[in-house]
C-alpha positions as CSV (number, residue, x, y, z in Angstrom):
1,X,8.6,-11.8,6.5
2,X,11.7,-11.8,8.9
3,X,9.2,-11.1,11.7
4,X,6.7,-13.2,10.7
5,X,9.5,-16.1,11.1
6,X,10.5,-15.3,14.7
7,X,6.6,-15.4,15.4
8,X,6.3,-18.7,14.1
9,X,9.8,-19.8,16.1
10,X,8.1,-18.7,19.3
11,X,4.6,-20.3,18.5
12,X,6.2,-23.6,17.9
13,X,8.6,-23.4,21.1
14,X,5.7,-22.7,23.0
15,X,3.6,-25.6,21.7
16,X,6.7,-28.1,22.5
17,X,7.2,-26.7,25.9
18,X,3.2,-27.2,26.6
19,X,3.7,-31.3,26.7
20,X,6.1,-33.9,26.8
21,X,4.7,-37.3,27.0
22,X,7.6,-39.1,29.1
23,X,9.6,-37.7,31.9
24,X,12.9,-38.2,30.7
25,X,15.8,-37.1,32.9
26,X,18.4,-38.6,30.5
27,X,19.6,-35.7,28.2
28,X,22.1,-36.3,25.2
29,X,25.6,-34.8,25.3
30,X,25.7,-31.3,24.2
31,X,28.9,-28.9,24.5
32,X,29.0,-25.2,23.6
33,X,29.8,-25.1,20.1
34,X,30.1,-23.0,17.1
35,X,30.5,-23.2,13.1
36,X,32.0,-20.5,10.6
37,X,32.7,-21.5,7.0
38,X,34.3,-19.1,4.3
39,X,32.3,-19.0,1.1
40,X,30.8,-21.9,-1.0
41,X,32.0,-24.2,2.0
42,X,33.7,-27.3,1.7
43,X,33.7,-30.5,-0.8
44,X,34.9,-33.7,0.0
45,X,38.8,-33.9,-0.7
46,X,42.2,-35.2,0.5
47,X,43.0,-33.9,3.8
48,X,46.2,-33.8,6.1
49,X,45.6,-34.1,10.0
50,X,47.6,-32.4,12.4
51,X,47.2,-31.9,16.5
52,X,48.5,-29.8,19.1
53,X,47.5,-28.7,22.3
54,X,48.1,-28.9,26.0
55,X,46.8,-30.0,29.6
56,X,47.6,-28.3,32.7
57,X,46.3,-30.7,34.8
58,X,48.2,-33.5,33.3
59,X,52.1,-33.0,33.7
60,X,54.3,-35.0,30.6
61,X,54.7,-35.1,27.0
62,X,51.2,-35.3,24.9
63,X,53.1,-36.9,22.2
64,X,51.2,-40.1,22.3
65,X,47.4,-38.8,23.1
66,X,48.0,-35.8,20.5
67,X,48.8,-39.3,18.2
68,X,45.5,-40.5,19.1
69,X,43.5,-37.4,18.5
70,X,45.1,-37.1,15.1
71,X,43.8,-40.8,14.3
72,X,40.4,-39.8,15.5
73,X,39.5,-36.9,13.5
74,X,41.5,-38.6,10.7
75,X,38.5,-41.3,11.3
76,X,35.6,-39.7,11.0
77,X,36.7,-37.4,8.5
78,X,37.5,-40.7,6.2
79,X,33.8,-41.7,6.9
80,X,32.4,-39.0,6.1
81,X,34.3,-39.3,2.6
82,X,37.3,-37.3,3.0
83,X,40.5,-39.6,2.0
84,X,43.7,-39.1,4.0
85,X,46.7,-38.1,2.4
86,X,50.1,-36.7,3.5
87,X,51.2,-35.1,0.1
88,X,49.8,-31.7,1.1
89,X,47.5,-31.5,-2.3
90,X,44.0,-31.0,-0.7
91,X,43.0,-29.5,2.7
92,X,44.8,-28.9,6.2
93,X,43.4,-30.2,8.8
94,X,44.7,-28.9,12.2
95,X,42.5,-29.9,15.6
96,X,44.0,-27.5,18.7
97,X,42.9,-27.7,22.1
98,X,43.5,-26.6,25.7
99,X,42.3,-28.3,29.0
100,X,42.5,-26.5,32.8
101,X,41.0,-27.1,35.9
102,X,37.9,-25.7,36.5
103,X,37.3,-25.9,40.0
104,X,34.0,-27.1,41.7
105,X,30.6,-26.9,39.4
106,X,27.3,-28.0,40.1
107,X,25.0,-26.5,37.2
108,X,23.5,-28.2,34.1
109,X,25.1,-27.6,30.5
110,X,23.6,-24.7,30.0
111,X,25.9,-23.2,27.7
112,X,25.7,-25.8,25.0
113,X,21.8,-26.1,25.3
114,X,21.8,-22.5,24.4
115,X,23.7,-22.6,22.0
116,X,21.8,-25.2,20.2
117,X,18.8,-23.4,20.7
118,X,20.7,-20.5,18.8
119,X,21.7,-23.0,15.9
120,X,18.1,-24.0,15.9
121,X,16.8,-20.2,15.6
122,X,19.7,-19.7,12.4
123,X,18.0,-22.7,10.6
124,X,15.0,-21.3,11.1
125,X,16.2,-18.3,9.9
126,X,18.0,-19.5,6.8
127,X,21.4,-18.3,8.4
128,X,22.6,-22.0,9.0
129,X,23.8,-24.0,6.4
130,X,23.9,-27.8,7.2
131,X,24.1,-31.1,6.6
132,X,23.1,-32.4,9.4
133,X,19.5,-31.0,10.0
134,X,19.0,-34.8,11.6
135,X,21.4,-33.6,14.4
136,X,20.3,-29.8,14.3
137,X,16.8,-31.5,14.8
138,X,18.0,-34.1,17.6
139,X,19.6,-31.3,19.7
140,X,16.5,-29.0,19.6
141,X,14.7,-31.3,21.5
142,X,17.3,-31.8,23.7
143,X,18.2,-28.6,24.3
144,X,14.4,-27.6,25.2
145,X,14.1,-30.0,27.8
146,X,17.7,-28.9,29.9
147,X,17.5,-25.5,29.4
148,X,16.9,-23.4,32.9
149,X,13.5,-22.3,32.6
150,X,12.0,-23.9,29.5
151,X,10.4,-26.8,30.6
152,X,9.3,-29.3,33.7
153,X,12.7,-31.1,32.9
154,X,15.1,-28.3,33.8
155,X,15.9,-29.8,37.0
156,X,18.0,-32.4,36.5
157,X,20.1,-33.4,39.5
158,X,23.5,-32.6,39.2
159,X,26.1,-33.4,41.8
160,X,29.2,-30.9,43.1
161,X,32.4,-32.4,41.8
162,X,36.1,-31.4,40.7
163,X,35.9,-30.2,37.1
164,X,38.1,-29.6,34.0
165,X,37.6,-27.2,31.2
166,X,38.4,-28.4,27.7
167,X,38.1,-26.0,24.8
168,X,39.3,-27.5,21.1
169,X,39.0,-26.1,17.6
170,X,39.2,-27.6,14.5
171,X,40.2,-26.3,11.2
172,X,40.1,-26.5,7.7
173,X,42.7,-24.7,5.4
174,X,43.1,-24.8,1.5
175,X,46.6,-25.8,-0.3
176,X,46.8,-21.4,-0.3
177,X,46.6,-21.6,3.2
178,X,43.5,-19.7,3.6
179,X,40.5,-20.8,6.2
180,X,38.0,-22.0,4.6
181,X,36.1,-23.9,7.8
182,X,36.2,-23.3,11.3
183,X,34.3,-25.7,14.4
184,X,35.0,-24.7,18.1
185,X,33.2,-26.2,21.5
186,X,34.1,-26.4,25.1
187,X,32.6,-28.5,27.7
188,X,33.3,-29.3,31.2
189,X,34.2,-32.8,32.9
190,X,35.4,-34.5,35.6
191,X,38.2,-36.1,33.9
192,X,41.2,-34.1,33.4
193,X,41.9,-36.0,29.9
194,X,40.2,-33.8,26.7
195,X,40.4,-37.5,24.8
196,X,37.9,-39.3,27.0
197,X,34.5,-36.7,25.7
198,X,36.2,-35.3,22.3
199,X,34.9,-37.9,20.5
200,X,30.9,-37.1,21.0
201,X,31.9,-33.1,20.6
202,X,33.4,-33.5,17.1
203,X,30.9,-35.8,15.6
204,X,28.4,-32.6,16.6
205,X,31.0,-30.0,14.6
206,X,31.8,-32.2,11.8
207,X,27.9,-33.5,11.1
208,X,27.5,-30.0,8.8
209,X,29.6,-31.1,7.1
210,X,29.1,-33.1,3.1
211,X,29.7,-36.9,3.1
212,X,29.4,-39.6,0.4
213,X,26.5,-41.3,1.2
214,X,28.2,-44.6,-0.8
215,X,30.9,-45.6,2.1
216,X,30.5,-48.2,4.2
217,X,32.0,-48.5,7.4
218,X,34.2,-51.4,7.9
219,X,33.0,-53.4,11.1
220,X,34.3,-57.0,12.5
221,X,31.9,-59.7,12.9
222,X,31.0,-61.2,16.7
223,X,31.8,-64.8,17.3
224,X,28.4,-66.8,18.1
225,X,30.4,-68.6,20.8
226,X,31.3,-65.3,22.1
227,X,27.9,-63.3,21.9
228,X,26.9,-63.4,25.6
229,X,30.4,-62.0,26.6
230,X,30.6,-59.1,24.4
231,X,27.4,-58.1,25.1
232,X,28.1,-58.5,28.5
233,X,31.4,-56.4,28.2
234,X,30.5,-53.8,25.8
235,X,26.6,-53.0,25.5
236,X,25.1,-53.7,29.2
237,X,25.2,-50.9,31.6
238,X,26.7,-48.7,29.3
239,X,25.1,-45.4,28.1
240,X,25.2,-44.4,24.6
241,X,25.1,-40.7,23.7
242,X,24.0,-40.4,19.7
243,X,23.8,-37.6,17.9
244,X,20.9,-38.1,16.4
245,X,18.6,-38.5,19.6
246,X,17.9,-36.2,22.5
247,X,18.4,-38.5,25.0
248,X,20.6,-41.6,26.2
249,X,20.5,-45.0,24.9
250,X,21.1,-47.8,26.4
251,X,20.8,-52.3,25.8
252,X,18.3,-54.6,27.8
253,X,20.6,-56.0,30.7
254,X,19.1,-59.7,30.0
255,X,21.8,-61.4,28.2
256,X,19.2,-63.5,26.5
257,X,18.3,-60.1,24.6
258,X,20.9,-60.5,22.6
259,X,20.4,-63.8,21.2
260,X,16.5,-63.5,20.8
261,X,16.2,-59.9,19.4
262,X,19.2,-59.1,17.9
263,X,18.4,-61.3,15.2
264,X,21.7,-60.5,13.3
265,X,24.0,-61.0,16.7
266,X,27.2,-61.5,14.1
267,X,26.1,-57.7,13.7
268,X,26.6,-56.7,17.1
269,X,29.5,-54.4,16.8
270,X,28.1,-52.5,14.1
271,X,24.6,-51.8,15.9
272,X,27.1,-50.6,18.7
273,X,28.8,-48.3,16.3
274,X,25.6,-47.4,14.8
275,X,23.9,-46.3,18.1
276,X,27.8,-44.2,18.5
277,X,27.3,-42.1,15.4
278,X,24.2,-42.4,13.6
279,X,23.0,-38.8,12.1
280,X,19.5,-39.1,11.8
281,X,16.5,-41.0,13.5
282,X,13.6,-41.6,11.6
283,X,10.5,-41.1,14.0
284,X,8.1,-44.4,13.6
285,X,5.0,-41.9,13.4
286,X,4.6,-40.6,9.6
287,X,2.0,-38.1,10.2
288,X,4.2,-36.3,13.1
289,X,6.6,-35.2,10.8
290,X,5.5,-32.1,10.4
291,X,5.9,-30.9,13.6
292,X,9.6,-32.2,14.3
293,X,10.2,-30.5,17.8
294,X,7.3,-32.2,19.3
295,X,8.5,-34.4,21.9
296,X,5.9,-37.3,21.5
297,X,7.2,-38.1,17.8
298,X,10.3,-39.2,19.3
299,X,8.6,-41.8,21.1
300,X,9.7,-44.5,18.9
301,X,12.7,-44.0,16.1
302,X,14.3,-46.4,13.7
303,X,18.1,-45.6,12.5
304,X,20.1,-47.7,9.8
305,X,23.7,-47.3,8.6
306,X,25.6,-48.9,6.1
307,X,28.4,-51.2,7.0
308,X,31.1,-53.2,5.8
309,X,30.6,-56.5,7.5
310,X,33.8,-58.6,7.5
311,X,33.5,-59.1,3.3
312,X,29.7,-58.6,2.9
313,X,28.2,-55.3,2.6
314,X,25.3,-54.7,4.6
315,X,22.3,-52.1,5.7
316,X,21.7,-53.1,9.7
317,X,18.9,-51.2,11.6
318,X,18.3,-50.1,15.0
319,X,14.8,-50.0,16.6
320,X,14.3,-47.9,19.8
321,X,11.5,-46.9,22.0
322,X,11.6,-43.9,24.6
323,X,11.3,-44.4,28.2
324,X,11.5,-42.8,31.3
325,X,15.1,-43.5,31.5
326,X,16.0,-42.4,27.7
327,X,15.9,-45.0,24.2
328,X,16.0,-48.6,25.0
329,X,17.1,-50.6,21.8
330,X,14.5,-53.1,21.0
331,X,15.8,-54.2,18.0
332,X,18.4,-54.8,15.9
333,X,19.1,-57.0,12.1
334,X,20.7,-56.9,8.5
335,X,17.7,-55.6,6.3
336,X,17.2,-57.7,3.6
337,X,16.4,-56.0,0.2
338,X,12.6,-54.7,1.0
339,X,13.6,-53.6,4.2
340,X,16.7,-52.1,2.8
341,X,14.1,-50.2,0.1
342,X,11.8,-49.3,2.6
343,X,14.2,-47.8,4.9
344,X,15.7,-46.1,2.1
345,X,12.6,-44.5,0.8
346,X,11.4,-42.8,4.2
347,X,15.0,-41.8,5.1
348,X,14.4,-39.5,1.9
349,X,11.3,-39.2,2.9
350,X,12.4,-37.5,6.5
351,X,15.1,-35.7,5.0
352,X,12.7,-33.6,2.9
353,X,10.3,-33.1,5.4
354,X,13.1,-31.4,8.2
355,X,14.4,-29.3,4.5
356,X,10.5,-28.6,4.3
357,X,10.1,-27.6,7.8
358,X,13.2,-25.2,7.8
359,X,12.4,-23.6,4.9
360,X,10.8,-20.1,5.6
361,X,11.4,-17.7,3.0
362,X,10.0,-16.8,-0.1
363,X,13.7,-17.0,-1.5
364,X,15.1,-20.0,0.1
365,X,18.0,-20.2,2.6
366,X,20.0,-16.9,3.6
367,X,22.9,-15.9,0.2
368,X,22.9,-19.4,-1.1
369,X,19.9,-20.0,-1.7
370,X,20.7,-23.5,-0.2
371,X,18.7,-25.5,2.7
372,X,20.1,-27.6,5.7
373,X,20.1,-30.7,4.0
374,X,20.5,-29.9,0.2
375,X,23.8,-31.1,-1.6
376,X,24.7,-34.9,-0.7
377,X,22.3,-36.6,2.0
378,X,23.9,-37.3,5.2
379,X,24.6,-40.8,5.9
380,X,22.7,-42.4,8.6
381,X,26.0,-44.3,10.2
């Protein structure tokens, strides 16, 4: 059965790598990155955040940025459902990192694709054991379109520069003390400051991880008046790397975008958010779903997240179309009940399918007996 899996693996690389109906040269972010987690796993608790780490590079204390980090993972721990807590009484949390300089570097991101396409060949295996089969999904794609060798789009242009290594970990330990959930990746960068890309490389570690599906992430409505300037300010010319696709997205650069089809503009700051964090893309075309490595399903995606909008509470979606220069958002709105129902029903809808798709044994998935998305869906923002 085992072999009869890694034959199926190769068949279905091969019959992505055949096509690809865009020529895309605008990969998502992907680091190097690993997961190990200690028994059963984890369950949504009270957690305690600590940092500590250093930069060569940068002289000084790190009192301040290690601050910062601490508030970040603190962040998107909380929305995933995890409430912070300083009394000690539920888990640990300790983020460590280390930065250096790296010298000169003019190669692709190997590493990290590789190592996606490893988590890919786990699922397949029933060795993972995710949550976020939306992003495992997302960064197979990805991965098979920037890895040396696999495809027409290996060659992306890539410029010699000064670069930094950053390597961080991040850990999980129960009121014993034991570890019960370990996330490492490195990456390299130009900027000598692990702070400025940390925030894309944990949402990729923490997105195996459970979540309550019921929060809603608290967003501040945009002024009318001031529409034009923040999209101005914050969405044009800007790239936005999201987990849940294998390429950039970006806005329209005509300012009259955002008052025509943004037809909630009040929602602008949580479509930005949305397109920062959201875990799975729905693919427009239903009858694709079966075959979710296929680069011409991605074509067109819709992705909805729950939010907190100043007092009212709120499901806004994100409409995006693939084009030779990654996802251009198309549209974006509160859904109103049916929409709200609809997007609902083929979010479950998707989710099974991918659980469907992974599932290749007789037995289920690896000692558990449990499947990349089984336990509590992953929220889509």
């Amino acid at each position: 059965m085992r072999a009869a899996c890694y034959i199926l693996l190769f068949l279905l690389l091969a019959l992505l790598l055949s096509s690809c109906s865009h020529d895309v040269n605008t990969p998502g972010w992907r680091p190097w990155f690993r997961v190990h987690e200690a028994g059963k796993g984890l369950v949504l608790d009270k957690i305690t955040v600590r940092v500590s780490g250093d930069c060569a590079p940068l002289p000084g204390s790190r009192e301040l940025v290690n601050h910062e980090l601490e508030h970040l993972v603190g962040e998107l721990l909380v929305r995933r459902g995890f409430e912070r807590d300083s009394s000690g009484s539920g888990y640990q949390v300790e983020l460590v990192y280390h930065s250096s300089a790296a010298g000169s570097y003019t190669s692709l991101d190997a590493a990290g694709s590789q190592s996606a396409l490893r988590l890919v060949t786990d699922a397949v295996k029933g060795v993972a054991d995710l949550y976020g089969g939306g992003i495992l999904t997302a960064t197979a794609v990805r991965a098979l379109q920037v890895v040396p060798g696999t495809g027409k789009h290996s060659s992306v242009p890539a410029s010699q520069s000064l670069l930094f290594a950053h390597v961080a970990t991040l850990e999980f330990r129960d009121t014993t003390g034991a570890l019960v959930w370990q996330g490492s990746c490195n990456w390299l960068s130009s900027s000598a400051e692990i702070a400025d890309l940390l925030p894309r490389n944990l949402k990729l570690l923490l997105s195996g991880l459970p979540c309550d599906t019921s929060h809603y992430t608290p967003v501040r409505r945009v002024r009318a008046d001031r529409l034009a300037t923040y999209y101005n300010l914050i969405c044009v010319g800007r790239a936005f790397y999201c987990p849940a696709l294998p390429h950039i997205v970006r806005f329209p650069r005509e300012s009259a975008f955002a008052k025509e089809e943004l037809k909630s503009p009040v929602a602008l700051e949580a479509i930005v958010d949305l397109l920062e964090h959201a875990e799975f893309a729905i693919p427009a075309n239903d009858e694709g779903w079966g075959r979710p490595l296929t680069p011409e399903l991605w074509n067109d995606v819709r992705m909805g997240g729950r939010y907190l909008l100043g007092n009212e509470r709120v499901l806004v979606l994100v409409d995006l179309k693939l084009d030779s220069n990654g996802y251009l958002v198309t549209r974006g709105f509160i859904a109103d009940k049916d929409q709200a129902a609809r997007f609902e029903e083929r979010l479950a809808r998707w989710q099974n399918s991918l659980e469907i798709w992974y599932d290749n044994y007789e037995d289920g998935f690896g000692v558990n007996q449990k499947g990349p998305l089984s336990g509590t869906l992953v929220p889509v923002g």
